[in-house]
C-alpha positions as CSV (number, residue, x, y, z in Angstrom):
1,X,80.3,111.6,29.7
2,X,77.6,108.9,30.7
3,X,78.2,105.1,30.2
4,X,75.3,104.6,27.8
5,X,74.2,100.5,27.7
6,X,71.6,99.4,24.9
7,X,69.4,96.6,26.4
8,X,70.5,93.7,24.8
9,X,67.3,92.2,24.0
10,X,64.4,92.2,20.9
11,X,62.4,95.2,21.7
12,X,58.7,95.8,20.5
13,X,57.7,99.0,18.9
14,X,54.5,100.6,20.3
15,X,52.0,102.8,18.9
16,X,50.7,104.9,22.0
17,X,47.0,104.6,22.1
18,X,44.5,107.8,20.9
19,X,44.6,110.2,23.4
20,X,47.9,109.4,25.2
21,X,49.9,112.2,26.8
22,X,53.4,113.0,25.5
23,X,56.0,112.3,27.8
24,X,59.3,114.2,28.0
25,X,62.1,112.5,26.7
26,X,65.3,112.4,28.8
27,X,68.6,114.1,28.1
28,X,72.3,114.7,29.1
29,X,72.2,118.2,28.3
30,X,69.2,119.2,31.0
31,X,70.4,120.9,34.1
32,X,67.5,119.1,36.0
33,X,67.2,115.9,37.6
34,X,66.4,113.3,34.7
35,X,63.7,110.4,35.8
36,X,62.3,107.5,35.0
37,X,59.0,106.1,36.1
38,X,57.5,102.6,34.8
39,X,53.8,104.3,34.8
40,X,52.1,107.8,34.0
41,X,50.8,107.5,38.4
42,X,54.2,107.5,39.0
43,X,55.2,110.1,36.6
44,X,52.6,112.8,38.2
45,X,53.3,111.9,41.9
46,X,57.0,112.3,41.0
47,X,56.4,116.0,39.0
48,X,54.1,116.8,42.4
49,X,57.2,116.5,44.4
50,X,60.2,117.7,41.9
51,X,58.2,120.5,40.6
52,X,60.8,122.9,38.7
53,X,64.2,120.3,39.4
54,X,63.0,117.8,37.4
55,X,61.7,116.4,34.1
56,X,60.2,112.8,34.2
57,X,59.2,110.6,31.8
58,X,57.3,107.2,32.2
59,X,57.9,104.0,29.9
60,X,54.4,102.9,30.4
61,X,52.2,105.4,28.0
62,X,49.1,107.0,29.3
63,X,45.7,104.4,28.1
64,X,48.5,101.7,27.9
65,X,48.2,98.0,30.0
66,X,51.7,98.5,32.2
67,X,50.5,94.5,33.2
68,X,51.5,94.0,29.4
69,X,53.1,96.8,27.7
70,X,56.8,95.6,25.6
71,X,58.8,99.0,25.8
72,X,60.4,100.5,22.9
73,X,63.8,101.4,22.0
74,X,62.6,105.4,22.6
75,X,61.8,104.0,26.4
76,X,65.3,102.4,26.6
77,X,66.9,105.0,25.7
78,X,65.1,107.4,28.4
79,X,66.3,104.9,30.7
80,X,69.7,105.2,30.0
81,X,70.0,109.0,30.6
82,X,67.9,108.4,34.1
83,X,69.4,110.0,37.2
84,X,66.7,108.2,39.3
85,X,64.2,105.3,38.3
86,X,60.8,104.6,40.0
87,X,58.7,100.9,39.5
88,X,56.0,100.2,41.4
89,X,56.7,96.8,40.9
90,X,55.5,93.9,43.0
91,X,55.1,92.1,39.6
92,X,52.5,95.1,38.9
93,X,54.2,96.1,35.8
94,X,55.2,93.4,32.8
95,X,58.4,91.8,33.1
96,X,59.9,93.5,30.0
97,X,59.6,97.0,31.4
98,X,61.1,95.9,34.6
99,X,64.5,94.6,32.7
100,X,64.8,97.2,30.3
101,X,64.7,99.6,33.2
102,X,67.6,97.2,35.3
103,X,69.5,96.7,32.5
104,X,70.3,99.9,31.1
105,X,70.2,102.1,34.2
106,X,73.3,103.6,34.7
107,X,75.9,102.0,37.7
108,X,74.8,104.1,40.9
109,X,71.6,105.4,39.7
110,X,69.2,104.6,42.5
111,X,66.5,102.0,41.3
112,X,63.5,102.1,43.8
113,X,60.2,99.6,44.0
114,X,57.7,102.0,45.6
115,X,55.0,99.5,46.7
116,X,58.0,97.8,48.8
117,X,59.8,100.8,50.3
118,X,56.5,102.8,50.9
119,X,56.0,99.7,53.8
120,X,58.9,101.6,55.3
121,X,56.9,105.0,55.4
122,X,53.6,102.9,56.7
123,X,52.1,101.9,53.3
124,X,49.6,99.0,54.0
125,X,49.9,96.1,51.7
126,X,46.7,93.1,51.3
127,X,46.7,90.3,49.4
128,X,45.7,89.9,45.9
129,X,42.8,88.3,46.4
130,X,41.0,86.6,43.3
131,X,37.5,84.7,42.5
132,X,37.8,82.6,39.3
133,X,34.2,81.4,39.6
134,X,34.6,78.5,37.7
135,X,33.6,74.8,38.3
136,X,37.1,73.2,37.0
137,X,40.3,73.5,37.8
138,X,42.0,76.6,37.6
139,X,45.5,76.1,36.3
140,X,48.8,77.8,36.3
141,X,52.4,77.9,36.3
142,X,54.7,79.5,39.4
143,X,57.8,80.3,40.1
144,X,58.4,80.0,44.1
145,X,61.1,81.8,45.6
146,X,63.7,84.3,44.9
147,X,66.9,82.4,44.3
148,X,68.9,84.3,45.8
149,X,70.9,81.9,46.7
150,X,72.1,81.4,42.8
151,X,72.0,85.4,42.4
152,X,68.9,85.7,41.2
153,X,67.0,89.1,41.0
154,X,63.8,90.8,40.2
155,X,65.4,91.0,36.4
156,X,66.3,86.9,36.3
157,X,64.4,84.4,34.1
158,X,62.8,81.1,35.2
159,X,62.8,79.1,31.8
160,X,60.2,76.8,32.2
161,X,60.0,74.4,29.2
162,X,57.7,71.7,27.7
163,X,59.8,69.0,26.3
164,X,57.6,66.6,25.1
165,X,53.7,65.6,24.9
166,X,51.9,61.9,24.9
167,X,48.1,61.8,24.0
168,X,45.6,61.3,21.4
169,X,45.3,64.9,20.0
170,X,47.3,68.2,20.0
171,X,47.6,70.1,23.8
172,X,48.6,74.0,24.0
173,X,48.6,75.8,27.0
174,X,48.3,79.8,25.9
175,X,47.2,83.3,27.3
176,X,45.3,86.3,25.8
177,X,47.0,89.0,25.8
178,X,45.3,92.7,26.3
179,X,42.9,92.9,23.3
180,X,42.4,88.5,22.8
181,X,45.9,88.0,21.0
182,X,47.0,84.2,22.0
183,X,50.7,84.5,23.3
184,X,51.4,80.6,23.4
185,X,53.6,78.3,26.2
186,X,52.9,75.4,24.9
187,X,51.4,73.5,21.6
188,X,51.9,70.2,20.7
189,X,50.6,70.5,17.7
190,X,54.3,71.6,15.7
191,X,56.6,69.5,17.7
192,X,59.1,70.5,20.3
193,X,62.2,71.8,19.1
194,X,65.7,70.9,21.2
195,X,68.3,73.0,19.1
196,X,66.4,76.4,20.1
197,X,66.0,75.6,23.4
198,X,62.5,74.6,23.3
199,X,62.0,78.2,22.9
200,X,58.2,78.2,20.9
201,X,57.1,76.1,24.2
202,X,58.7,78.1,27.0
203,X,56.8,79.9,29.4
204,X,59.3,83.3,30.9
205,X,58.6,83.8,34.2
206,X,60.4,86.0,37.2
207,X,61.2,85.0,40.9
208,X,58.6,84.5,43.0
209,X,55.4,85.0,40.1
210,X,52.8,83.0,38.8
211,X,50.8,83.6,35.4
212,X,47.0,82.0,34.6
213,X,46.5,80.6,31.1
214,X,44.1,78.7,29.1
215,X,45.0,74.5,28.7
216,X,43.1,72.8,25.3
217,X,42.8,69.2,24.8
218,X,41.7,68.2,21.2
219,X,40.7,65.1,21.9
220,X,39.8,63.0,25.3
221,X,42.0,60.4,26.7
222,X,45.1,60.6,28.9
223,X,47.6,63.2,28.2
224,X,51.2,63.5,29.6
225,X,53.2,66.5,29.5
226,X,56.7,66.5,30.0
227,X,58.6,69.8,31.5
228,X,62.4,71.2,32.3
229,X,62.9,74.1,34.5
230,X,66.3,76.7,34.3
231,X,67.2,79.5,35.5
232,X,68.8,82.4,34.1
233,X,70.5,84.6,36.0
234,X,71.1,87.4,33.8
235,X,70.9,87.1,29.7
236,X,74.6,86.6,29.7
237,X,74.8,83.2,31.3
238,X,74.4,80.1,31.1
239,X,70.9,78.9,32.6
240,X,71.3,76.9,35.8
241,X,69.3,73.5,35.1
242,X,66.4,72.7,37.7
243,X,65.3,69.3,36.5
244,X,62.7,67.8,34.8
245,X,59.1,66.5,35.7
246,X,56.4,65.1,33.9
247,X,52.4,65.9,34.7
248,X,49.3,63.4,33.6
249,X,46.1,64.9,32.5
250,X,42.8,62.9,32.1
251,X,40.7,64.8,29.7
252,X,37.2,63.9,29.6
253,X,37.9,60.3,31.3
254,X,37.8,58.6,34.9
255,X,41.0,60.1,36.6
256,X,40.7,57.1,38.8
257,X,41.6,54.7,35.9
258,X,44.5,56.0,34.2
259,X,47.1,53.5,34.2
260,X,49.5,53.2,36.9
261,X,48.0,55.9,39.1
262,X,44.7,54.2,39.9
263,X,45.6,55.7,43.5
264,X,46.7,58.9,42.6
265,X,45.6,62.3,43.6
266,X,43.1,63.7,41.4
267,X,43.1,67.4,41.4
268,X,39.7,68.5,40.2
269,X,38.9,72.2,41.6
270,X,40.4,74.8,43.2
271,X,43.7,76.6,42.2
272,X,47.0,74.5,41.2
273,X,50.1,75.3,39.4
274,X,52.7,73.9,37.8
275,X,55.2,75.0,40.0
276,X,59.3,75.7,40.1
277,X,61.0,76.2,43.7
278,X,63.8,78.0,43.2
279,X,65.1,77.4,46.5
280,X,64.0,73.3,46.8
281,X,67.4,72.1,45.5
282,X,69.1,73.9,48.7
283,X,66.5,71.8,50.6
284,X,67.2,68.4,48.4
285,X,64.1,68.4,47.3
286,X,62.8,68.0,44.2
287,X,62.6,71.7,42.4
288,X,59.5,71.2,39.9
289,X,56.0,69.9,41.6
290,X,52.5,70.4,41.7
291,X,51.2,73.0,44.5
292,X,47.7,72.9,45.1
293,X,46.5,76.8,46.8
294,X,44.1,78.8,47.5
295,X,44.9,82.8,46.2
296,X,46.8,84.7,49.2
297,X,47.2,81.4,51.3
298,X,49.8,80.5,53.5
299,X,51.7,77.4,53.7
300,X,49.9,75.6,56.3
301,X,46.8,75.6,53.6
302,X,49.3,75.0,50.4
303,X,49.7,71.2,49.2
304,X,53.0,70.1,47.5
305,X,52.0,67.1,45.3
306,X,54.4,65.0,43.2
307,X,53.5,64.9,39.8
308,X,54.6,61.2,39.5
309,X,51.4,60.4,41.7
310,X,48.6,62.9,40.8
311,X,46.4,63.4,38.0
312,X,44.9,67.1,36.9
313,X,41.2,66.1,36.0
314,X,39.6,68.3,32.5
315,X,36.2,67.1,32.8
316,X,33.4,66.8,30.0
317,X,31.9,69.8,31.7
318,X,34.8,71.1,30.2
319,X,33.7,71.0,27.0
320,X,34.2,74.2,24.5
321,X,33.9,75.5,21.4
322,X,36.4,77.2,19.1
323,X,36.2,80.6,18.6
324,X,35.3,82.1,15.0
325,X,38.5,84.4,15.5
326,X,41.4,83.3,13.0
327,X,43.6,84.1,16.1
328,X,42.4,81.0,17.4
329,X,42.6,78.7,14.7
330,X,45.6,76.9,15.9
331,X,42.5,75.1,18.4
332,X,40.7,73.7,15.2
333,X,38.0,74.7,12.6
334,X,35.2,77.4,14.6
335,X,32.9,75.3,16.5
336,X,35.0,72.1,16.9
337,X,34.5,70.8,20.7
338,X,37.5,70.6,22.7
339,X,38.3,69.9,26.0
340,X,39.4,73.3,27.7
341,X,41.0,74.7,31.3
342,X,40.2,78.0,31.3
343,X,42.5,81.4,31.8
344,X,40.2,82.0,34.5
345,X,41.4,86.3,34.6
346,X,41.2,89.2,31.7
347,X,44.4,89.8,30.0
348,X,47.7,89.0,30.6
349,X,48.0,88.7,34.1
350,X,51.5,87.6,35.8
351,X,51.5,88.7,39.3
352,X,52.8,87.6,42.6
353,X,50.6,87.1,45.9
354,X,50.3,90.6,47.1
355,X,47.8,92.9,45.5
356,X,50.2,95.7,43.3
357,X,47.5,98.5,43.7
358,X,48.3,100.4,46.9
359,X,47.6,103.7,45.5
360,X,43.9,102.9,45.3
361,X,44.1,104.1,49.2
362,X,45.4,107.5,49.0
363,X,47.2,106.8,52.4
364,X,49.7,104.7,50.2
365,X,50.2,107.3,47.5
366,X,50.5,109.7,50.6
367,X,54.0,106.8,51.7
368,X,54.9,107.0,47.8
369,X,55.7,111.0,47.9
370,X,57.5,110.4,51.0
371,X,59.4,107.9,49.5
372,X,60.1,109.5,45.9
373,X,61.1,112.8,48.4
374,X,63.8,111.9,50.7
375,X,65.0,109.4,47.0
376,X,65.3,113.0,45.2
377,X,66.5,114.5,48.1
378,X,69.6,112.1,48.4
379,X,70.0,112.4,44.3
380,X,70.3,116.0,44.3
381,X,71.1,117.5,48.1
382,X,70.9,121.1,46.8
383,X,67.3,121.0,46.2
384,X,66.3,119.7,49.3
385,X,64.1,122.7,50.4
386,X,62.3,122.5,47.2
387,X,61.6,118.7,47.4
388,X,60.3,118.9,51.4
389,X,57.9,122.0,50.5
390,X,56.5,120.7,47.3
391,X,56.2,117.4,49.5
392,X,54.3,119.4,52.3
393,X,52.1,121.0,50.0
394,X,51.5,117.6,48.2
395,X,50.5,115.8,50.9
396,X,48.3,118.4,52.5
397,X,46.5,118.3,48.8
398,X,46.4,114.4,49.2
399,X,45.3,114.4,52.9
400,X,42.3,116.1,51.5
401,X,42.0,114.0,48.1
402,X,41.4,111.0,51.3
403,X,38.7,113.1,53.0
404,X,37.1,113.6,49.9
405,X,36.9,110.1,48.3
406,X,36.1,108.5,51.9
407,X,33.1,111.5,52.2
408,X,32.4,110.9,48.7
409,X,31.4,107.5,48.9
410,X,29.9,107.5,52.3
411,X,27.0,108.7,50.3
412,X,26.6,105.4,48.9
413,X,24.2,103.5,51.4
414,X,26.6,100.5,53.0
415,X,24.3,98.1,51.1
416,X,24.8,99.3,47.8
417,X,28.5,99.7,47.9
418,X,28.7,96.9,45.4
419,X,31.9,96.8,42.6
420,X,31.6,94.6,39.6
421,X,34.4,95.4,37.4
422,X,36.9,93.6,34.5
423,X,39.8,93.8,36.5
424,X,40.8,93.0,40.2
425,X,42.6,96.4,40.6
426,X,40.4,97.8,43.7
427,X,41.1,95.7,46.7
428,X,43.0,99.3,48.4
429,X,40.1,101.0,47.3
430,X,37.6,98.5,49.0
431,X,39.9,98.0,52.1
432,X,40.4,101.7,52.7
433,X,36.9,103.3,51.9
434,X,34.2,100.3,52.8
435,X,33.4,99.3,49.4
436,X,32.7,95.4,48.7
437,X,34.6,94.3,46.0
438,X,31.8,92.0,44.7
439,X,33.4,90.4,41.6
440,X,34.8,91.1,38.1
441,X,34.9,89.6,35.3
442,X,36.7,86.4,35.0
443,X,35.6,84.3,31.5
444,X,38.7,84.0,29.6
445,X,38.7,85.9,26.5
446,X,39.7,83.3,24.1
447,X,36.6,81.7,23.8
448,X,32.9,82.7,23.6
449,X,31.4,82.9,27.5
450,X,29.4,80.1,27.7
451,X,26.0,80.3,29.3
452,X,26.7,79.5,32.6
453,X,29.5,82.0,32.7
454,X,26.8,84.7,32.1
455,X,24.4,83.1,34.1
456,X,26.8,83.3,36.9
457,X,27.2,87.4,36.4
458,X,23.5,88.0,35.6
459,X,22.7,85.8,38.6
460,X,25.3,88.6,41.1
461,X,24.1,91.5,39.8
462,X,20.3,90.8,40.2
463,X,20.7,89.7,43.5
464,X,22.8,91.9,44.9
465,X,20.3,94.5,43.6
466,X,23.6,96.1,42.0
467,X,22.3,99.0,39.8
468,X,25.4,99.9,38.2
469,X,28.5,97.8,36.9
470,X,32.1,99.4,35.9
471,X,34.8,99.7,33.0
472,X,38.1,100.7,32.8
473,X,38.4,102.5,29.7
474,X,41.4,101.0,28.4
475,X,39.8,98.1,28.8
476,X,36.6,98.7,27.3
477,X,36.9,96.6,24.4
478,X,37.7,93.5,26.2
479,X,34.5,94.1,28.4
480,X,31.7,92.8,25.9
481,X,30.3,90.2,28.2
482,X,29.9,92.5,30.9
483,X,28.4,95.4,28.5
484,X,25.9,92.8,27.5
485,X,25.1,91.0,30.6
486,X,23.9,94.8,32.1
487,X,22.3,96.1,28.9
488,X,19.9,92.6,29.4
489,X,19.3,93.9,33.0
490,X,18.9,97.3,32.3
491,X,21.9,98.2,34.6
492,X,23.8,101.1,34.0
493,X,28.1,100.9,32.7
494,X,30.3,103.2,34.5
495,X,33.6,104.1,33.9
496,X,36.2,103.4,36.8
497,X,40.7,104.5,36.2
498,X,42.8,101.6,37.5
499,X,46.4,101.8,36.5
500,X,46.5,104.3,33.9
501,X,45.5,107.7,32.9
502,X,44.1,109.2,29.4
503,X,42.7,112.4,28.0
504,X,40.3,113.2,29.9
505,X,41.6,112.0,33.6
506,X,45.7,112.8,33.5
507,X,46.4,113.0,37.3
508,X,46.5,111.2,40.1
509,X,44.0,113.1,41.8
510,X,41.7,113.7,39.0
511,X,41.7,109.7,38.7
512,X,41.0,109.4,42.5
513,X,37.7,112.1,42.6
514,X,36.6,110.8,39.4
515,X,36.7,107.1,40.8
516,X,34.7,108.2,44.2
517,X,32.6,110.4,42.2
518,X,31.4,107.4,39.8
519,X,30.8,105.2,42.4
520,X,29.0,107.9,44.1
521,X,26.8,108.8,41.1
522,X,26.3,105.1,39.8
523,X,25.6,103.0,43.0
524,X,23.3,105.4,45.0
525,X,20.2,105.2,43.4
């Protein structure tokens, strides 16, 4: 009789998008292998190689976001009659799927991160490499390190709370979620609550991650935000405390004359966040500061600064307005100025350094089925035949899916291999096949792009002569500004499949010709 473990958590209910594929639902009364994948990529590369011995089922549905889909109590349930479980992981998927999977797999069931074990079978990994494009700050908050050394895992929780606010108008710090919805870490505005834990103005982050957001001022002057950091181990324990720090904004002011820091370091550009080392305290160091970085740097080009001794600088160039959307009300009346850092990416995005994405070069998906082989292999010995021929024949099939896409596009002069897109999912692709991942679109969706946003896209895209731009479809209707920016220019929208499939594309290497094939069709003209 299995252990069955409910995941002892709140659990959102989804409505699969139109056009979604069923999945199979798990059971304890199928002779075959049961397994769980976190995406429907994973799911087909898994059926590719199991064939007949296995049913699989994925948590993430087909024309779902797996960067922020909540799973459902159907998905936890799957999970809990898994022989096997497959992530991708390398913070690719959102944090929710990866605990309900931890917590309610079975003891013994093999859990495996492909992106990390495929290094093992000669999987290249690159860093995730991003352009923000914008001309203030660009702000976050990180988690650095693993803690292992308090037993920390890829299912533990950095707690990372705003205790308190000084200023001369409300301050929230919020993210837009897939389709605009303002998830909030902060907001001044209703107070700060100690008998819950702060929890309204928490921001939930794992080891070794970092999430963008929006910051919004109401009014100028100097702002200081107070913070606490814990960790939690496992939802069962008490937090670990991490200490407590507090960070000075000048909004719309001198940074140079706030008082008491009149020599302080003004951070004014570039990318900073607010920043929890998990392993500092082992160092006796201080465990929350400021770390001022470029994307993908190492740490002779990161800058630790102490918060007690810097300023963050919002400049009057940071002026916005409020949206008319009544999700965004909580900023002030529509077309009240405020004082705004932007989110500065599309979505919710909570990632870690290294760009999640390797199946975008089939070589990597080619490490996945070796990977996902020798793990059902060791699951279910008897069917070890079936699992190396179904492999072979896979990765002769993918070996030519390579040739393909890298012929495909070759037909795309080396000057127009251009790629404008929403969503910085095609660094493999780029890397692997001589395409120049030329930008995406970065204006935060929680505010109206503001003319030099556009001017900035319209500005790429006429001179770089690009004559097409391109849209994930399950992102389509977060992509107006882009829609817009090529309809002005006469520029054609095509349609590109990052991390998910639909109705019309529904395997891997349907996704991978239809994505050479595009680019092909849309760029060489």
């Amino acid at each position: 009789m299995r252990n069955i473990r409910w995941l002892a958590l709140p659990l959102v209910l989804v409505v699969a998008l139109a056009g979604c594929v069923r999945v199979d639902v798990l059971s304890d009364r199928d002779g075959r292998v049961q397994v769980v994948t976190t995406t429907g990529i994973l799911r087909d590369l898994v059926r590719n190689v199991g064939g007949d011995r296995v049913v699989v089922s994925s948590l993430v549905p087909d024309g779902a976001d797996p960067h922020a889909y909540e799973p459902s109590l159907r998905d936890v349930r799957n999970v809990v009659y898994a022989d096997v479980a497959f992530s991708n992981y390398m913070l690719l998927e959102e944090h929710a799927v990866i605990k309900a999977l931890d917590a309610n797999l079975r003891r013994g069931v093999p859990n495996v991160s492909l992106a990390e074990g495929a290094v093992k079978y000669a999987a290249e990994i690159i860093p995730l490499v991003e352009d923000a494009a914008l001309d203030t700050i660009w702000l976050g908050m990180r988690v650095r390190g693993a803690g292992t050394g308090y037993g920390a895992n890829r299912s533990s929780d950095v707690l990372f709370s705003a205790t308190a606010v000084t200023g001369p108008g409300a301050m929230a710090a919020y993210l837009t979620e897939s389709f605009g919805k303002p998830t909030f870490y902060l907001n001044s505005a209703d107070g700060f609550d100690a008998a819950d834990g702060y929890r309204d103005d928490t921001a939930t982050l794992p080891p070794d991650a970092h999430t963008h957001m929006s910051w919004a001022f109401a009014e100028p002057g100097v702002y200081r935000l107070t913070m606490t950091a814990r960790l939690a181990v496992t939802p069962d324990t008490r937090p670990v405390p991490l200490g407590e720090q507090t960070f000075t904004f000048a909004v719309g002011i001198d940074p140079h004359r706030v008082p008491g820091l009149a020599d302080a370091v003004v951070l004014r550009s570039g990318h900073a966040d607010l920043t929890v080392d998990l392993d500092a305290v082992a160092r006796g160091e201080p465990a929350i500061y400021l770390l001022d970085e470029p994307h993908g740097s190492d740490d002779a080009h990161q800058h630790r600064h102490d918060p007690a001794r810097t300023v963050i600088e919002v400049p009057n160039r940071a002026l916005a307005q409020v949206p008319a959307d009544r999700a965004f009300r909580f900023l002030g009346r529509p077309g009240t100025q405020i004082h705004q850092l932007p989110q500065a990416v599309l979505g919710k995005h909570v990632h870690g350094e290294i760009d999640p994405h390797l199946w975008q070069n089939v070589r990597n998906a080619i490490s996945y089925v070796e990977l996902i082989r020798d793990t059902l292999i060791g699951v279910d010995p008897a069917g070890a035949a079936a699992y190396r021929d179904n492999a072979t024949a896979y990765v002769a099939e993918l070996e030519a899916l390579d040739a393909y896409v890298r012929d495909t596009i070759a037909q795309v002069p080396p000057g127009q291999r251009h790629l404008i897109t929403t969503h910085d999912a095609f660094g493999y692709l780029g890397a692997a096949y001589d395409v120049q991942i030329s930008g995406f679109v970065t204006p935060h969706p929680a505010a109206e792009p503001s003319l030099a946003d556009r001017r900035r896209l319209t500005e790429t895209i006429r001179n770089l002569h690009v004559p097409a731009v391109f849209l994930e479809p399950n992102l389509r209707a977060r992509s107006s500004t882009l829609t817009e920016v090529a309809r002005s220019l006469d520029v054609r929208v095509c349609e590109i499949y990052g991390d998910t499939f639909d109705g019309r594309v529904t395997s891997y290497i349907q996704m991978m010709r239809f994505n050479a094939e595009s680019l092909r069709d849309c760029l060489a003209t």
